[in-house]
C-alpha positions in Angstrom: -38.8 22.0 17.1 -41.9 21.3 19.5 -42.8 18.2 20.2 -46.2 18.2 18.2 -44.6 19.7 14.9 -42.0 16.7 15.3 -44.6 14.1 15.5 -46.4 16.0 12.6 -43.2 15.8 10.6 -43.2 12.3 10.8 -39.5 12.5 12.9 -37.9 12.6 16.5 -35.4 14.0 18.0 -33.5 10.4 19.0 -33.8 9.1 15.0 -31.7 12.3 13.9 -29.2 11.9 16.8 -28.7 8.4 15.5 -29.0 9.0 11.8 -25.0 9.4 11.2 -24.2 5.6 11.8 -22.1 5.9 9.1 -18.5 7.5 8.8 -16.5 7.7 6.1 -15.2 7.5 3.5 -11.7 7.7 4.5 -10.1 8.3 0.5 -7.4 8.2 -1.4 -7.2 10.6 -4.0 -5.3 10.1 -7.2 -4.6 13.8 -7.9 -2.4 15.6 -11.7 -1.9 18.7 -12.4 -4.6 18.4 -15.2 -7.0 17.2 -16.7 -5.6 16.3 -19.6 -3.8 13.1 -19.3 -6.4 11.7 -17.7 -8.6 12.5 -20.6 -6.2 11.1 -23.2 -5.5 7.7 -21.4 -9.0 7.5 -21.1 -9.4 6.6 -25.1 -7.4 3.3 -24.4 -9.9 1.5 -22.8 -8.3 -1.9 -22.1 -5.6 0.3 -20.2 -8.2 1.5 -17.8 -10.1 -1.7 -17.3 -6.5 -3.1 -16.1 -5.9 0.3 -14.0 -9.5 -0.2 -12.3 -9.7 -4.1 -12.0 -5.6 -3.1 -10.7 -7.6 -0.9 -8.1 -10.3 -2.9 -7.1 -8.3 -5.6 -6.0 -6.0 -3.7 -4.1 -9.1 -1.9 -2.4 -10.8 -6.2 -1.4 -6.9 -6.8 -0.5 -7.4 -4.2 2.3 -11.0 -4.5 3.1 -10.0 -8.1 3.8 -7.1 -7.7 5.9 -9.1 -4.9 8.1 -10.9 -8.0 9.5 -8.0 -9.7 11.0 -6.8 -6.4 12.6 -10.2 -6.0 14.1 -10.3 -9.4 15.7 -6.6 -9.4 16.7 -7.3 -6.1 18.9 -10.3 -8.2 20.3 -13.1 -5.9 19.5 -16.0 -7.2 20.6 -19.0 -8.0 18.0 -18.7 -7.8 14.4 -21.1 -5.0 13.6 -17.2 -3.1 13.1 -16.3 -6.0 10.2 -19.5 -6.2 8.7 -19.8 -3.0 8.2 -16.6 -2.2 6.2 -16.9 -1.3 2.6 -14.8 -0.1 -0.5 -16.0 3.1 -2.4 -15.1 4.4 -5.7 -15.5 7.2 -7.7 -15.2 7.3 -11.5 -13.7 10.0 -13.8 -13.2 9.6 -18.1 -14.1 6.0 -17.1 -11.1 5.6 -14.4 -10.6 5.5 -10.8 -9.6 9.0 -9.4 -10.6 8.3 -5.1 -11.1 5.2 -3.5 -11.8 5.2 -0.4 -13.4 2.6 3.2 -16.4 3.8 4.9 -17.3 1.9 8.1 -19.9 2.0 11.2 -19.0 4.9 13.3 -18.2 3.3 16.4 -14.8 2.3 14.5 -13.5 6.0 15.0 -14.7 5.3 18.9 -12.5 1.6 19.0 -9.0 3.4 16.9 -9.0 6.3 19.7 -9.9 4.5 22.5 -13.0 7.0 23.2 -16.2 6.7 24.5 -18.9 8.1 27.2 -16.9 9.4 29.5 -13.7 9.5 27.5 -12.3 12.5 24.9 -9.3 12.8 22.8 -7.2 15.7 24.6 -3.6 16.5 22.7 -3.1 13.2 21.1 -3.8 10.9 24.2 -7.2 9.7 25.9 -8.7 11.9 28.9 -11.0 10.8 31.7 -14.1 13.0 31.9 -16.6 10.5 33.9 -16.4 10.9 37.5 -16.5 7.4 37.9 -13.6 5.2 39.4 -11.3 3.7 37.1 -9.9 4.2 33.7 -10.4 1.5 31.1 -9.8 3.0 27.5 -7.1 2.2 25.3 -6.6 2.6 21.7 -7.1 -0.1 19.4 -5.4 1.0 16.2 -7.1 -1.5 14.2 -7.2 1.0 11.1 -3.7 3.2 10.6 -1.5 1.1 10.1 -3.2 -1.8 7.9 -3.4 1.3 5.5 0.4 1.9 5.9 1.3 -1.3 5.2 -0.7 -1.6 2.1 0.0 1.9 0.7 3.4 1.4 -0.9 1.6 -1.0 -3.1 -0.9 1.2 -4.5 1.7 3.7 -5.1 3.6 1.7 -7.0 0.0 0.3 -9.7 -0.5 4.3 -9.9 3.0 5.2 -10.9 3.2 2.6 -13.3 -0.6 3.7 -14.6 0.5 7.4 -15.0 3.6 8.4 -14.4 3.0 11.8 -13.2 0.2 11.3 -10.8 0.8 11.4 -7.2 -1.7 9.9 -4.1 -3.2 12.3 -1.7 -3.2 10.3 1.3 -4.4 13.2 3.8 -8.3 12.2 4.1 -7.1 8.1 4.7 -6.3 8.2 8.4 -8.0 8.3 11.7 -6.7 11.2 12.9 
């Protein structure tokens, strides 16, 4: 796009570089083999207020220990904490995902990546010609989420027997 039909548009080219500050959501499905359960639990409402209310508290139990696992790598500013939030999606009046979205640069801080620095077979690669290497990983997200997923297991399988968690979408990978 030409720089006269961008200015035309209303847009440049360094908003839209910037516009995905956002990354996420990292979720947790709740996943059955039908529909149908789900359907039929969903006429016993005070059940799935408790499920949900279950849910929600477990999702503000991790959102609040991501803050301590920020500062204890010593990540500096707290755009990364702030910026943390819960998400939930809704299905026959129940919880199905839940998931965390957070500022972008926390995908950057749990690899250990930056300018300069790429993610080659697992481990962190200089690409910068300048001297020194300075880029660790800070694993600030992983393994909160391991710690508290036992938990969550456990409210679902006493919830719905047969449901399982998809856990595949959670982690940094």
């Amino acid at each position: 796009m030409g720089y006269f039909k961008d200015q035309s548009t209303g847009g440049s080219n360094r908003n839209r570089a910037f516009s995905k500050s956002w990354e996420g959501p990292f979720d947790i499905e709740i996943k059955e083999d039908g529909i149908t359960d789900r359907y039929m639990r969903g006429s016993d409402a005070q059940a799935v207020d408790d499920f949900n209310k279950k849910i929600m508290e477990w999702g503000t139990k991790v959102k609040t220990s991501l803050g301590p696992s920020i500062s204890s790598f010593d990540i500096k500013g707290n755009r990364l904490n702030k910026s943390i939030r819960n998400t939930y999606y809704y299905e026959f009046g129940e919880i199905f995902r839940l998931g965390f979205a957070f500022a972008r640069e926390g995908i950057f801080v749990h690899k250990g990546v930056s300018r300069g620095y790429v993610m080659r077979g697992g481990t962190v690669a200089k690409t910068s010609k300048t001297v020194g290497f300075n880029r660790i990983p800070k694993p600030w997200f992983n393994p909160v989420i391991e710690q508290h997923v036992p938990e969550l297991q456990q409210i679902i399988h006493d919830y719905a027997e047969n449901a399982i968690l998809n856990t595949v979408r959670i982690y940094i990978r």
